[in-house]
C-alpha positions in Angstrom: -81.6 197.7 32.8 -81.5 194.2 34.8 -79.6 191.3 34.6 -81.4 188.3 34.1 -80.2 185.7 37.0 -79.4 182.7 33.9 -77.3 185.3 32.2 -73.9 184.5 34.0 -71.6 185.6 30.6 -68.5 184.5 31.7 -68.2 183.9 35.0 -69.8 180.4 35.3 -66.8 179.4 33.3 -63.8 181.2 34.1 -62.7 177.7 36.7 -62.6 175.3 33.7 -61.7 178.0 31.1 -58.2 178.4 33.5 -57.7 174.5 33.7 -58.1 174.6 29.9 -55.8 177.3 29.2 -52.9 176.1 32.1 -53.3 172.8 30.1 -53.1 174.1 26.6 -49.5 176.4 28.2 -48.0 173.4 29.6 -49.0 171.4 26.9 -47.1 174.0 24.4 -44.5 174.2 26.7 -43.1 170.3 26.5 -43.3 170.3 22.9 -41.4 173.2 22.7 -39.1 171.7 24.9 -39.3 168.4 23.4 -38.3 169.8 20.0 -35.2 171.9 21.4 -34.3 168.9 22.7 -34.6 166.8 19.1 -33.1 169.5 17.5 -29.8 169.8 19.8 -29.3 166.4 19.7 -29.7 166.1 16.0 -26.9 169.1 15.8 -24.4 167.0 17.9 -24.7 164.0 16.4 -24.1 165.3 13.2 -21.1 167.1 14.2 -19.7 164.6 15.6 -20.3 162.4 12.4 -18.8 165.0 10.3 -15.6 165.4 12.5 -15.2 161.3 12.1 -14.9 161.5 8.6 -11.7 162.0 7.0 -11.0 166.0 5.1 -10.6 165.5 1.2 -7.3 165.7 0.1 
């Protein structure tokens, strides 16, 4: 059976289906780093706001 010369399947795409994906990575990738980043400094400043108040006696 023959391949029809329009039916490229896949591999008229695979250059803008790569961009798309390394995109879609780095775009999950600075969120990800973006909320460690919120979450870490959330954590120290509340430590540091619960070590500045005084214990209960």
């Amino acid at each position: 059976m023959m391949r029809s010369p329009l039916a490229a399947g896949f591999d008229g795409h695979s250059a803008v289906t790569l961009s798309r994906l390394k995109d879609a990575v780095a775009t999950t990738l600075a969120i990800g780093s973006l909320s460690l980043c919120l979450v870490v400094t959330l954590t120290v400043l509340s430590i540091k706001v619960s070590m500045a108040m005084p214990l209960p006696a």
